[in-house]
C-alpha positions as CSV (number, residue, x, y, z in Angstrom):
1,X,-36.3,31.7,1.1
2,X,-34.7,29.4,3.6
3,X,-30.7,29.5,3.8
4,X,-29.4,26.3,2.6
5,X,-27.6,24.3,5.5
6,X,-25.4,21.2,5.6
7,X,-27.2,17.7,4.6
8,X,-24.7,16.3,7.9
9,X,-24.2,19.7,10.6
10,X,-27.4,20.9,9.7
11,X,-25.5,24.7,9.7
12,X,-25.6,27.2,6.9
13,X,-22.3,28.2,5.5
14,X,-20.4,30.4,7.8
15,X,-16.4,29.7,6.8
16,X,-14.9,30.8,3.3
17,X,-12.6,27.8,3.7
18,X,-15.3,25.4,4.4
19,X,-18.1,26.6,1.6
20,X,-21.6,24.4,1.4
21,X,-21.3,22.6,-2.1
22,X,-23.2,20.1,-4.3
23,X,-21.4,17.1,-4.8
24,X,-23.8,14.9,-6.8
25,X,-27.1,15.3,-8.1
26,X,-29.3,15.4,-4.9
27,X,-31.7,18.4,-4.5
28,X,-33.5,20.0,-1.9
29,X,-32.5,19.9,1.6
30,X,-30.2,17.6,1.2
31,X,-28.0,19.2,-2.1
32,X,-25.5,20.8,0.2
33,X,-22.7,19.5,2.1
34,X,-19.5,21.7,3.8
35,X,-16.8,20.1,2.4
36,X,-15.0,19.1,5.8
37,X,-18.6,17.2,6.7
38,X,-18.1,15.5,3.6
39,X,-14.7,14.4,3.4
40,X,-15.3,13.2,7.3
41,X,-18.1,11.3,6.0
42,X,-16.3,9.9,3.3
43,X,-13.2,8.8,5.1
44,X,-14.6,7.6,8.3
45,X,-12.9,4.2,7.3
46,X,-9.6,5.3,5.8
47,X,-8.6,2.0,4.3
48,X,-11.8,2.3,2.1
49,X,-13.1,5.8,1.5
50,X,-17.0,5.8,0.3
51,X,-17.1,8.4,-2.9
52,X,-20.9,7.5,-3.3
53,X,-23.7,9.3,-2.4
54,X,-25.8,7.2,0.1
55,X,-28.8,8.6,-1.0
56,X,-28.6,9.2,-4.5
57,X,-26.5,6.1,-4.8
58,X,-23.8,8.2,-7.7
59,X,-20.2,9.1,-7.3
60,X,-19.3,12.4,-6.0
61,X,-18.1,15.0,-8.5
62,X,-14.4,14.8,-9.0
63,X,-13.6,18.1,-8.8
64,X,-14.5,17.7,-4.7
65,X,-12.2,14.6,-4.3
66,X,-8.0,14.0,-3.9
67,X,-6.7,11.9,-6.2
68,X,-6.6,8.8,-3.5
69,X,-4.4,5.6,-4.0
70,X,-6.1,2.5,-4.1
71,X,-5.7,0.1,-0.9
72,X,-5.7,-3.3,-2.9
73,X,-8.3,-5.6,-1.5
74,X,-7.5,-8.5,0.1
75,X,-7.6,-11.2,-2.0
76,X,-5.4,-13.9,-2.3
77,X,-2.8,-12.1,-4.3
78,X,-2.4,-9.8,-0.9
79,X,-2.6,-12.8,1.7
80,X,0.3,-13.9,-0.6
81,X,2.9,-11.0,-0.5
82,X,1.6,-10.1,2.9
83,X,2.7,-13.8,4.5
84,X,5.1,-15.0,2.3
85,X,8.3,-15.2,4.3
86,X,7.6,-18.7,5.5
87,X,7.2,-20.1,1.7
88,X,9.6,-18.4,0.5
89,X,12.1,-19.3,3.1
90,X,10.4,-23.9,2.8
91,X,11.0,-23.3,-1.1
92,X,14.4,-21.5,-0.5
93,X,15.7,-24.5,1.8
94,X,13.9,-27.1,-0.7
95,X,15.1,-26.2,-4.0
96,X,18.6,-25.9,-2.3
97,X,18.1,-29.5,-0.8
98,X,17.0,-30.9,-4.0
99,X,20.2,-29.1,-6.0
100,X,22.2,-30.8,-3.8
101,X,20.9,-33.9,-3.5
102,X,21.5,-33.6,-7.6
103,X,24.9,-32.7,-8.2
104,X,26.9,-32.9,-5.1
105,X,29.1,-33.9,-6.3
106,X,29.2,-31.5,-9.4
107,X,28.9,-27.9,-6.9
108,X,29.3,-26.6,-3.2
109,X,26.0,-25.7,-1.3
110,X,26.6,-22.1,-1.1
111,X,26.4,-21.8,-4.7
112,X,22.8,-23.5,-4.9
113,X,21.8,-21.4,-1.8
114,X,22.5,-18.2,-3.8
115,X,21.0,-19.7,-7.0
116,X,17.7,-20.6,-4.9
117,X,17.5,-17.1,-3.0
118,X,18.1,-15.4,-6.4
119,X,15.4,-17.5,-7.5
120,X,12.7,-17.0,-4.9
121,X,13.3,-13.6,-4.6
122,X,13.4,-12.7,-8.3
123,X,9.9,-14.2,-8.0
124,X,8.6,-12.1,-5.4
125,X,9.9,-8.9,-6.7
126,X,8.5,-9.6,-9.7
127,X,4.6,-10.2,-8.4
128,X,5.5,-7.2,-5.9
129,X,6.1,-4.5,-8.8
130,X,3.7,-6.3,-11.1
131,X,0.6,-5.7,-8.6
132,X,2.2,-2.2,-6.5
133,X,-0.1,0.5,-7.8
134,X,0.7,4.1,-7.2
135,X,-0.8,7.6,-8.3
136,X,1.0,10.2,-6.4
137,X,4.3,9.3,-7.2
138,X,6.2,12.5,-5.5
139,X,4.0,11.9,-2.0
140,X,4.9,7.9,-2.0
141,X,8.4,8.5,-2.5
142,X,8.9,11.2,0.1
143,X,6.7,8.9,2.9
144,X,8.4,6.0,2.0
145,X,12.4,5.9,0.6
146,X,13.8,5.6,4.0
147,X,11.4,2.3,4.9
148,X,12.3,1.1,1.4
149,X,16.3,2.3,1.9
150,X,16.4,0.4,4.8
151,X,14.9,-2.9,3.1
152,X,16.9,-3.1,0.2
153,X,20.1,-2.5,2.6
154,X,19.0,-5.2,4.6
155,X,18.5,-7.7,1.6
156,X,21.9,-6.6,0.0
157,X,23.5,-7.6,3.3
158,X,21.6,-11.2,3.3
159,X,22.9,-11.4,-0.1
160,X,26.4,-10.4,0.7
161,X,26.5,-13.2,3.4
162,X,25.2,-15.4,1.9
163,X,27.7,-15.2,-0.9
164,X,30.7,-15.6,1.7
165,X,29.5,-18.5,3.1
166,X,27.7,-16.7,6.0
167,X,24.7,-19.2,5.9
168,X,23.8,-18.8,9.7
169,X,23.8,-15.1,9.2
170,X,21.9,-14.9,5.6
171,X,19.0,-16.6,7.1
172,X,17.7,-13.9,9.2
173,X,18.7,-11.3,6.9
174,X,16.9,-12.8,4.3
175,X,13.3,-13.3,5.9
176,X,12.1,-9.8,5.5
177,X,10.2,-10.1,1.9
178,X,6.9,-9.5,3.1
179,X,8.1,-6.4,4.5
180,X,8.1,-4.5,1.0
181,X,4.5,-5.1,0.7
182,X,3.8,-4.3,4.2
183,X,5.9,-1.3,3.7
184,X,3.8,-0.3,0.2
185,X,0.7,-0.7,2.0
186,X,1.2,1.4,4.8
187,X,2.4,4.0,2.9
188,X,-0.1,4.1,0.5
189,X,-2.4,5.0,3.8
190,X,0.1,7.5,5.0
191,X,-0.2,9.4,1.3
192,X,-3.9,8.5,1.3
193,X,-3.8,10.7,5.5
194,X,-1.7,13.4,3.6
195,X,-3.3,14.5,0.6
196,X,-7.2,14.0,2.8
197,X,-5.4,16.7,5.3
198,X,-4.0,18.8,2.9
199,X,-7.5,19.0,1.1
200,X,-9.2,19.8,4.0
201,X,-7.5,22.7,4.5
202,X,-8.2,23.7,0.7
């Protein structure tokens, strides 16, 4: 009887830490598989891992896969939260504009700039948390809470400015909302590079 060997290498199983297994319902030659051929295979694109067989056209078992997070596809919800620090910033200096053009004479400006930032960026946070999707909590938070530290720091500080008249200083400070997105999406890669490295080493 011929000793099986890998559908990709074409080598029998030689490693205890790299066994031939049978991830979907193929037979024959091609029912085995190491399980570092495969997970190269799969993962050759990282941003969108293939977990179907291409010849027998099912998922892979389960049991042979890390629980992944999902890189949202890039519709128009991501083009949104990815470039929104220009519309935020036009419908920040509009709606403050318009207040003031209102009741002038009933408020200052820097009180209708802080109600306008509060506004926009109550309504970014809100879509941000509403779409964010995470699995592996404990991984994401460990990759991630100094990036997100950082952020929140930095929009605290716009904040704070802006509350003390600091206008000229608030503006910079207060461009960075598309950064939390940015900042979700590569780590949802980096967790996606840890837990494929840790597998791979069984």
């Amino acid at each position: 009887m011929q000793e099986p060997v890998c559908r990709f290498c074409l080598e029998p199983s030689t490693d205890a830490s790299n066994p031939l297994i049978s991830p979907c319902p193929c037979r024959g030659t091609v029912q085995f598989v190491h399980r570092a051929c495969l997970y190269r295979w799969m993962f050759m694109d990282a941003d969108e891992p293939n977990d179907i067989c291409s010849i027998c056209k099912t998922p892979f078992l389960e049991e042979y896969l890390p629980t992944l997070e999902v890189i949202p596809p890039k519709n128009r919800i991501y083009i949104f939260l990815d470039n929104s620090t220009s519309f935020f910033l036009l419908a920040h200096y509009f709606i403050s504009f318009l207040m003031v053009k209102m009741f002038e004479k009933e408020a200052n400006l820097y009180q209708f700039m802080l109600t306008s930032q509060v506004s926009v960026n109550i309504t970014y946070m809100t879509l941000f948390l509403a779409t964010a999707r995470v699995k592996n909590w404990s991984e994401y938070i460990n990759v991630s809470y100094r990036s997100y530290a950082w952020l929140i720091g930095y929009h605290l500080l716009s904040f704070y400015a802006l509350t003390n008249g600091l206008f000229i200083i608030s503006v910079p400070l207060g461009v960075n909302l598309n950064m939390y997105w940015r900042t979700h999406i590569n780590t949802l890669k980096s967790v996606n590079l840890r837990l494929l490295e840790r597998f791979r080493r069984g």
